[in-house]
C-alpha positions in Angstrom: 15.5 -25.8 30.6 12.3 -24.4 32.6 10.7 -27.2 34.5 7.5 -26.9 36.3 5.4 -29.0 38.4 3.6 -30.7 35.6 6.8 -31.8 34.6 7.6 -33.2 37.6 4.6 -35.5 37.8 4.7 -36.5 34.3 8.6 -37.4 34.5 8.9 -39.2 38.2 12.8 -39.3 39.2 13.8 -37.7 35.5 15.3 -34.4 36.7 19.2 -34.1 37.9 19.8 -31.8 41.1 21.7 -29.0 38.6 18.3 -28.8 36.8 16.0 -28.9 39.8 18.2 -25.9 41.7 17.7 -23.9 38.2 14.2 -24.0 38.7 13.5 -24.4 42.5 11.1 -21.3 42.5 9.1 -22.9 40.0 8.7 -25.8 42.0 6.4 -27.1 44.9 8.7 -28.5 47.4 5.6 -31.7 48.1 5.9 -32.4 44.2 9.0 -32.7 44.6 9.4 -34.4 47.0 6.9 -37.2 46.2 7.9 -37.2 42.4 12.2 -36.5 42.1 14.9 -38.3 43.8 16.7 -35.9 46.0 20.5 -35.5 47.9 20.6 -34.8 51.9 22.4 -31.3 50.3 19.3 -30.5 48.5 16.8 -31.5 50.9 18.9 -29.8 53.7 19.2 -26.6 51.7 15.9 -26.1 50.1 13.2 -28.4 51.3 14.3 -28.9 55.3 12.6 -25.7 57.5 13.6 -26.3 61.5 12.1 -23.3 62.3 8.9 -25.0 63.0 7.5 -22.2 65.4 7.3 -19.7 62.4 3.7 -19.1 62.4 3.5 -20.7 58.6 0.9 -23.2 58.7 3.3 -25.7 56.5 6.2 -25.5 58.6 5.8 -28.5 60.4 5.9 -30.7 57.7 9.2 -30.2 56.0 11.2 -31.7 58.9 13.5 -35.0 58.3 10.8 -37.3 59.4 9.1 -35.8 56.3 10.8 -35.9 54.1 12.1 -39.0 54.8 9.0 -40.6 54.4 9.7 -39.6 50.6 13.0 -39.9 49.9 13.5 -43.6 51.4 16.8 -43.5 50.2 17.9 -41.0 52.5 19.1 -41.7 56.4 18.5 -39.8 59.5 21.9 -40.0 59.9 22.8 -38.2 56.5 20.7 -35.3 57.7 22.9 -35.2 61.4 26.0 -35.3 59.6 25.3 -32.7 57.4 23.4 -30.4 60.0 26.3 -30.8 62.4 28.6 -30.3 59.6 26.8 -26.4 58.8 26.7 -25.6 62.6 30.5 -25.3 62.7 
């Protein structure tokens, strides 16, 4: 199934995770998260950038505090548990 943006918007919290990682480079990662409701994994491993001194201008604002702001379902502490998790 090919999914784009303008699905996104028209179909708020319709797609599952196995269909949004098919189609994650045909996706804006704001529209995505504004419009689908995501895991910690997915967030973590395709919306989250920590590298926030990259020189890309949109860096900054995929950091948890971001995307939290979004996915209110989510924790801070989700993201530290995972994150410490991939570290070892």
């Amino acid at each position: 199934m090919n999914v784009t943006d303008d699905h996104l918007i028209a179909n708020p919290n319709k797609y599952s995770i196995n269909i949004l990682e098919q189609n994650i480079h045909n996706l804006n990662k704001k529209i995505l998260l504004a419009t689908q409701k995501l895991t910690v994994e997915f967030c973590i491993k395709y919306i989250l950038d920590l590298d926030i001194d990259n020189g890309s201008e949109d860096s900054y604002i995929y950091d948890v505090d971001y995307i939290l702001d979004f996915q209110t379902h989510l924790t801070r502490q989700e993201f530290k548990e995972l994150l410490v998790l991939e570290q070892v």
